[in-house]
ChimeraX commands (.cxc) that place a marker at each C-alpha (Angstrom):
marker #1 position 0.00,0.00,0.00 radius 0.5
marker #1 position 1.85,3.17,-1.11 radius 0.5
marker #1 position 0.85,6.39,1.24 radius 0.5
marker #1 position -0.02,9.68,-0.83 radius 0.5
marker #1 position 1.06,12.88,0.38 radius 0.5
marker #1 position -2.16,15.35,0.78 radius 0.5
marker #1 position -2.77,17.56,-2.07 radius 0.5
marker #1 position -0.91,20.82,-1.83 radius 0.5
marker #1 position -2.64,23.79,-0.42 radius 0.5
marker #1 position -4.88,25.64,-2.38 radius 0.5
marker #1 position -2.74,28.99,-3.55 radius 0.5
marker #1 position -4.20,32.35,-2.59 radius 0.5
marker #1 position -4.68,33.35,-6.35 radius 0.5
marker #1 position -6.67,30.05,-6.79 radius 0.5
marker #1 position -8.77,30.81,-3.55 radius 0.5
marker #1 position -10.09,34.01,-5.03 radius 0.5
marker #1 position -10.16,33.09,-8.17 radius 0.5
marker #1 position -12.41,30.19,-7.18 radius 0.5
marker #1 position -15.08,32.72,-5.12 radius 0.5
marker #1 position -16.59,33.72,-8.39 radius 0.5
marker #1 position -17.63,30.00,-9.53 radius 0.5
marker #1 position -19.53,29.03,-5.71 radius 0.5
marker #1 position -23.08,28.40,-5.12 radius 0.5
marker #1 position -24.91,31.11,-3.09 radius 0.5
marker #1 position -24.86,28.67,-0.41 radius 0.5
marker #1 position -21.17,28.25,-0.90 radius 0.5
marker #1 position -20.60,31.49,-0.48 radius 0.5
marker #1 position -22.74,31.93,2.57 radius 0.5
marker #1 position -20.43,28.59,4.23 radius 0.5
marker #1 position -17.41,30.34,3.12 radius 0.5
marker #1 position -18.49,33.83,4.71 radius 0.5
marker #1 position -19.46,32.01,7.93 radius 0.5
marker #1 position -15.76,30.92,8.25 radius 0.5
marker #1 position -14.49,34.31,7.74 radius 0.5
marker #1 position -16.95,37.09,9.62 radius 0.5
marker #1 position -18.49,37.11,13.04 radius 0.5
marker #1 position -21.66,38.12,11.36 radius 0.5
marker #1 position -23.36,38.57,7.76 radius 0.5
marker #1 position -24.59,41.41,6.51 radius 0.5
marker #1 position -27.76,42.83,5.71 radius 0.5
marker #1 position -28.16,42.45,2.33 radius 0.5
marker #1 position -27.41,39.68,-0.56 radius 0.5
marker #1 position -25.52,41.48,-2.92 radius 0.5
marker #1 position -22.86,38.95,-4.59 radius 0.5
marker #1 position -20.63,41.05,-5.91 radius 0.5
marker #1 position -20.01,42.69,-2.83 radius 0.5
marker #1 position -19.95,39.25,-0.84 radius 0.5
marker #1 position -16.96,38.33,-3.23 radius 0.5
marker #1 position -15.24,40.98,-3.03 radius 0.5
marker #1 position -14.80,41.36,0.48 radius 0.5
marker #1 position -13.93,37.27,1.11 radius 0.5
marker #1 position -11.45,37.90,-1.59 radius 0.5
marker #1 position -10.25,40.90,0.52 radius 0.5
marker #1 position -10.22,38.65,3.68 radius 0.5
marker #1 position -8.32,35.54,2.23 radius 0.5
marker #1 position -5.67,37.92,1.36 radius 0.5
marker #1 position -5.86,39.53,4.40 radius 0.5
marker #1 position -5.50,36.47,6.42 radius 0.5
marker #1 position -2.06,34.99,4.08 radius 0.5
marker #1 position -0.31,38.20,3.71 radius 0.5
marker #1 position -1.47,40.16,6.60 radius 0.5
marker #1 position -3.35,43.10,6.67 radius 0.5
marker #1 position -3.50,47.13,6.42 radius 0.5
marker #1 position -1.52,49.18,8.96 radius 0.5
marker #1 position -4.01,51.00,11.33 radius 0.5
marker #1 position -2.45,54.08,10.07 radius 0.5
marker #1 position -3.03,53.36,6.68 radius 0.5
marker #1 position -6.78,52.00,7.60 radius 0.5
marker #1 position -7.47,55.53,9.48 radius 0.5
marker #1 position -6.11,57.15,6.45 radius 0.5
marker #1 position -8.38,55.30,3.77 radius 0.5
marker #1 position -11.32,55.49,6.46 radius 0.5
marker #1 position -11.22,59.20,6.00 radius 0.5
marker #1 position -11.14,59.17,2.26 radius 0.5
marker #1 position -13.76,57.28,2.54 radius 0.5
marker #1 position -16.25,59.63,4.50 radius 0.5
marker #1 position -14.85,62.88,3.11 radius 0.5
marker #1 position -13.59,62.09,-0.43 radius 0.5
marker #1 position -11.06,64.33,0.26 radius 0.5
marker #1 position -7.59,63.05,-0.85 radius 0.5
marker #1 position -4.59,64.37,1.66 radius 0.5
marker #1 position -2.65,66.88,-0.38 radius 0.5
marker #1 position 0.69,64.83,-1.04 radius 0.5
marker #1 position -2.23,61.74,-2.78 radius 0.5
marker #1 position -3.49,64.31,-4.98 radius 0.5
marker #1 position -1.25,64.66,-7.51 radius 0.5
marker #1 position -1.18,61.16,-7.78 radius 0.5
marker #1 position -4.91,60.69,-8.62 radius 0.5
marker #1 position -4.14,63.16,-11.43 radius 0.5
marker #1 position -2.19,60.21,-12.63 radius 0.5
marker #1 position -4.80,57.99,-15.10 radius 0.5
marker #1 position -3.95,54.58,-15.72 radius 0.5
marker #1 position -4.58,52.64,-18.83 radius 0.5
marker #1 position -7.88,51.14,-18.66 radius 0.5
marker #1 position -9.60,53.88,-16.51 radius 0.5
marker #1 position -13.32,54.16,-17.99 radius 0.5
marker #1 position -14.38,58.24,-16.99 radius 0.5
marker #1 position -18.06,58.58,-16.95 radius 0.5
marker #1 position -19.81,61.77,-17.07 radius 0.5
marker #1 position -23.59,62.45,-17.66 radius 0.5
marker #1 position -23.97,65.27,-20.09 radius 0.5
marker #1 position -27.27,66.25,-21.92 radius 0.5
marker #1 position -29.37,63.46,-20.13 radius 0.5
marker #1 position -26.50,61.13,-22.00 radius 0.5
marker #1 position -23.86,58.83,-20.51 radius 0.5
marker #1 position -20.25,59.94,-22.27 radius 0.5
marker #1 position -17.53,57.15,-21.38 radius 0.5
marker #1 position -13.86,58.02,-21.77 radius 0.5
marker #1 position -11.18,55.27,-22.20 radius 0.5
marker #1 position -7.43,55.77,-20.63 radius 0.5
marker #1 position -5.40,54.38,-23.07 radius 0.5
marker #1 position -2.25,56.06,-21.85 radius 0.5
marker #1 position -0.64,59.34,-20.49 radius 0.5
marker #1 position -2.32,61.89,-23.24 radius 0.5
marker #1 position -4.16,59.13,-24.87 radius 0.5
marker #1 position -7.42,59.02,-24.49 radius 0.5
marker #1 position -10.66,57.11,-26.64 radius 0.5
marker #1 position -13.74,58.61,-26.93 radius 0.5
marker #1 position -16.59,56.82,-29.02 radius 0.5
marker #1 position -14.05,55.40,-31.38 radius 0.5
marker #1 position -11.97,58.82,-31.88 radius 0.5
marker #1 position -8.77,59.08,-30.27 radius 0.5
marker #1 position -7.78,62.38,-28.45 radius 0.5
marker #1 position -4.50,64.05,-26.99 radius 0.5
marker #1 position -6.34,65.43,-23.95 radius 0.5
marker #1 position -9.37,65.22,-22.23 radius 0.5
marker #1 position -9.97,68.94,-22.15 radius 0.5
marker #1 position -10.58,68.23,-26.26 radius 0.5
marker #1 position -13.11,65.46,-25.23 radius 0.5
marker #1 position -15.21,67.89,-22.68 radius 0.5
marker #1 position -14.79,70.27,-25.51 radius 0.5
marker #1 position -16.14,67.87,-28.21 radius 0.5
marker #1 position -18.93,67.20,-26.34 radius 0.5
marker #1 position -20.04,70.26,-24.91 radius 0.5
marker #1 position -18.91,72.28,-28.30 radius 0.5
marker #1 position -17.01,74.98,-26.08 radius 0.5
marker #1 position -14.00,75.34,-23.74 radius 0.5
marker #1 position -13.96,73.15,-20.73 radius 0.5
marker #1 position -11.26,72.19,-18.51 radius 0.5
marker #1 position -11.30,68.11,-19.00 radius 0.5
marker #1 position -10.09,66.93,-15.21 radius 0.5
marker #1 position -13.09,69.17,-13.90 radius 0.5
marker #1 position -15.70,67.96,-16.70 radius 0.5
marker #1 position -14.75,64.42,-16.01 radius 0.5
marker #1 position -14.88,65.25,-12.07 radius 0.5
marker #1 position -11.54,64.47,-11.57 radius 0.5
marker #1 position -10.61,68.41,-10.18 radius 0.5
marker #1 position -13.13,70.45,-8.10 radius 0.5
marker #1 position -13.46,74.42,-10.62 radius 0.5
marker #1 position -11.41,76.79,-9.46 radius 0.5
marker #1 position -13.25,79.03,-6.53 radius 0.5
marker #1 position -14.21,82.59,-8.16 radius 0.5
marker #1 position -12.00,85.69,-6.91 radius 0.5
marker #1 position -13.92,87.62,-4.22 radius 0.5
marker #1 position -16.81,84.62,-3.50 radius 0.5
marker #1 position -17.19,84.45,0.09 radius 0.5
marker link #1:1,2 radius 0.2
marker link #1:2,3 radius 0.2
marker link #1:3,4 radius 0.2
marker link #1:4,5 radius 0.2
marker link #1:5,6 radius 0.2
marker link #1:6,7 radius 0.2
marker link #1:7,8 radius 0.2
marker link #1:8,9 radius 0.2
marker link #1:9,10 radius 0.2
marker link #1:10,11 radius 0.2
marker link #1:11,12 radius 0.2
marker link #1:12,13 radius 0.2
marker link #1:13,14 radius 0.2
marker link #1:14,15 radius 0.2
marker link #1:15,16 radius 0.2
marker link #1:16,17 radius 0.2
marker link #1:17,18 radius 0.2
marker link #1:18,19 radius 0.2
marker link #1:19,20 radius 0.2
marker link #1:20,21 radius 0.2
marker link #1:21,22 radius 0.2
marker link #1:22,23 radius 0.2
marker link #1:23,24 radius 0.2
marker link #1:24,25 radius 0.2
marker link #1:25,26 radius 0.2
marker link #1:26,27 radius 0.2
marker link #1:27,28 radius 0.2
marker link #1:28,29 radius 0.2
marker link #1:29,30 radius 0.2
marker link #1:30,31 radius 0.2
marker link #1:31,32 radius 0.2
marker link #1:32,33 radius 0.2
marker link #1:33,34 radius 0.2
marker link #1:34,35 radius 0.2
marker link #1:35,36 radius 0.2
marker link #1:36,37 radius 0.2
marker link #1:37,38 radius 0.2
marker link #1:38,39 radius 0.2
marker link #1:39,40 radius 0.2
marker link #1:40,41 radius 0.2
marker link #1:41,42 radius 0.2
marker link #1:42,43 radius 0.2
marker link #1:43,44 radius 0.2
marker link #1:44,45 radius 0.2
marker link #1:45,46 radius 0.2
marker link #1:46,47 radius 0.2
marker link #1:47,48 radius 0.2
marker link #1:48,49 radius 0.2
marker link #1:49,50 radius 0.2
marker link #1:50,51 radius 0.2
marker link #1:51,52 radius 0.2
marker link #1:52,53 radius 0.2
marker link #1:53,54 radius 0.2
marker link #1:54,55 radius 0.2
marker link #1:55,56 radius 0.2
marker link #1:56,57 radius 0.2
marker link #1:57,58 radius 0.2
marker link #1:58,59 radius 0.2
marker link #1:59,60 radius 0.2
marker link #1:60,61 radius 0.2
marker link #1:61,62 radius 0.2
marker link #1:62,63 radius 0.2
marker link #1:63,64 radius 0.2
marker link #1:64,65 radius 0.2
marker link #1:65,66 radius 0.2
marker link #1:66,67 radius 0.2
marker link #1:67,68 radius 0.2
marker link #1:68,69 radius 0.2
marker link #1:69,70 radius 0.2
marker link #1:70,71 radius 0.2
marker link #1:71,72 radius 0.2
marker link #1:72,73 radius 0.2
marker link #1:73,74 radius 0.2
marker link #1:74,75 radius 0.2
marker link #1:75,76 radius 0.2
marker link #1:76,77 radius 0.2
marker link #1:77,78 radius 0.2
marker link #1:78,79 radius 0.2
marker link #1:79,80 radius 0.2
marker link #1:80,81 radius 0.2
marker link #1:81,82 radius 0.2
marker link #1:82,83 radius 0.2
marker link #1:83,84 radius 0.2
marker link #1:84,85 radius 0.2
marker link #1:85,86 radius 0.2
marker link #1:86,87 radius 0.2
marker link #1:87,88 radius 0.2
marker link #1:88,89 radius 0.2
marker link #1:89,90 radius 0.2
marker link #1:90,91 radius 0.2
marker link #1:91,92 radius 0.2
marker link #1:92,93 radius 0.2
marker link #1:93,94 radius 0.2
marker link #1:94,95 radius 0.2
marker link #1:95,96 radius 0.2
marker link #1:96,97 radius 0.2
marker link #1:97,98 radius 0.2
marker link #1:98,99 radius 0.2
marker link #1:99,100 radius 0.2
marker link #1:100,101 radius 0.2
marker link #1:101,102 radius 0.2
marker link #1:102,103 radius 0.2
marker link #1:103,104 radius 0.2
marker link #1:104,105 radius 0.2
marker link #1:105,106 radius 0.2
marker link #1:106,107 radius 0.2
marker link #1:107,108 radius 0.2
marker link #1:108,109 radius 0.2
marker link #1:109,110 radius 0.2
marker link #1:110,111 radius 0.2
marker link #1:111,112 radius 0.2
marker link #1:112,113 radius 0.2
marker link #1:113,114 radius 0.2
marker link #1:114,115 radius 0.2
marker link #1:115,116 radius 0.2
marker link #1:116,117 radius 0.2
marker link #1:117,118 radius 0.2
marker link #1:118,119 radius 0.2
marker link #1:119,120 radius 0.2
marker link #1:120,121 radius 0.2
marker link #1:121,122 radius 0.2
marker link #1:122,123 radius 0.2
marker link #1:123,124 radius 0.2
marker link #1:124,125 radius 0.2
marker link #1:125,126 radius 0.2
marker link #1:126,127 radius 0.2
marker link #1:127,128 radius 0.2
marker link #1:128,129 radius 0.2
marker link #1:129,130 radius 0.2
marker link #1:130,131 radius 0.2
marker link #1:131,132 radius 0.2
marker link #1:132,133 radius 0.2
marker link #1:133,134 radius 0.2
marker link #1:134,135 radius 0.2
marker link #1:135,136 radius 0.2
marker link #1:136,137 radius 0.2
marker link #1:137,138 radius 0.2
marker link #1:138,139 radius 0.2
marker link #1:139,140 radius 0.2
marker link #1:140,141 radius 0.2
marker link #1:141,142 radius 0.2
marker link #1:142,143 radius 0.2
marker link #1:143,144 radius 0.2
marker link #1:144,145 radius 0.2
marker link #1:145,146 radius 0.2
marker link #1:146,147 radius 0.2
marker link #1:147,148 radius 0.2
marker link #1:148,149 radius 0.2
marker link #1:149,150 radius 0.2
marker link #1:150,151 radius 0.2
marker link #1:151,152 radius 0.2
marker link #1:152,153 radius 0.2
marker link #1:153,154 radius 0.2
marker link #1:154,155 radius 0.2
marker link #1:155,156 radius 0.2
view
């Protein structure tokens, strides 16, 4: 009789990657073994996202409290701390910018630093996207909601 070793754990990538393909009930078993509680609602999505979060949470550890804090506040203000906000100037490639224009839904693609795909049409900036859209001059990072307008001189 020849003994078999038992089959190698499960990698973290292949955990999370597996979340998407359980049953409901599954899911449920799986967030019973992570959480105290469940939550109030059913929403999937959500549900895998946050065991993905927690499986990689347990094998690499988790945020630093000051970090947490940090993102907390973010969270509940939307204000960036000033040395983050040059950095969320910073578009990756793949970012999809929505804005709502005219009762219509315009979508953006990042395809790079001054690269940018709108319906098809490739542009250098997004300020020429705003512009195409709205047919006059518009500042593209505070069309696409990305910078807050300038305040006007002498409001109070």
């Amino acid at each position: 009789m020849t003994a078999h070793a038992p089959p190698p754990a499960t990698s973290v990538a292949a955990q999370v990657a597996g979340i998407s393909h359980f049953s409901m009930d599954d899911l449920w078993k799986l967030w019973d073994e992570h959480f105290d509680e469940r939550p109030g609602h059913h929403h999937r999505g959500w549900l895998e996202s946050r065991l993905a979060y927690k499986i990689q949470e347990r094998a690499f550890g988790g945020l630093k409290p000051s970090l947490r804090k940090k993102l907390e506040d973010i969270g509940e203000t939307g204000i960036l701390p000033k040395p983050l906000r040059n950095d969320a100037q910073r578009l990756l490639p793949g970012t999809i910018l929505t804005r709502i224009y005219d009762d219509v839904e315009h979508r953006v693609l990042v395809r790079g630093a001054g690269d940018f795909e709108y319906q098809g049409q490739r542009f250098k900036s997004l300020s020429a996207i705003a512009g195409h859209i709205t047919g006059s001059h518009w500042s593209g990072p505070v069309f696409f909601g990305l910078k807050s307008p300038a305040a006007k001189k002498g409001a109070a």
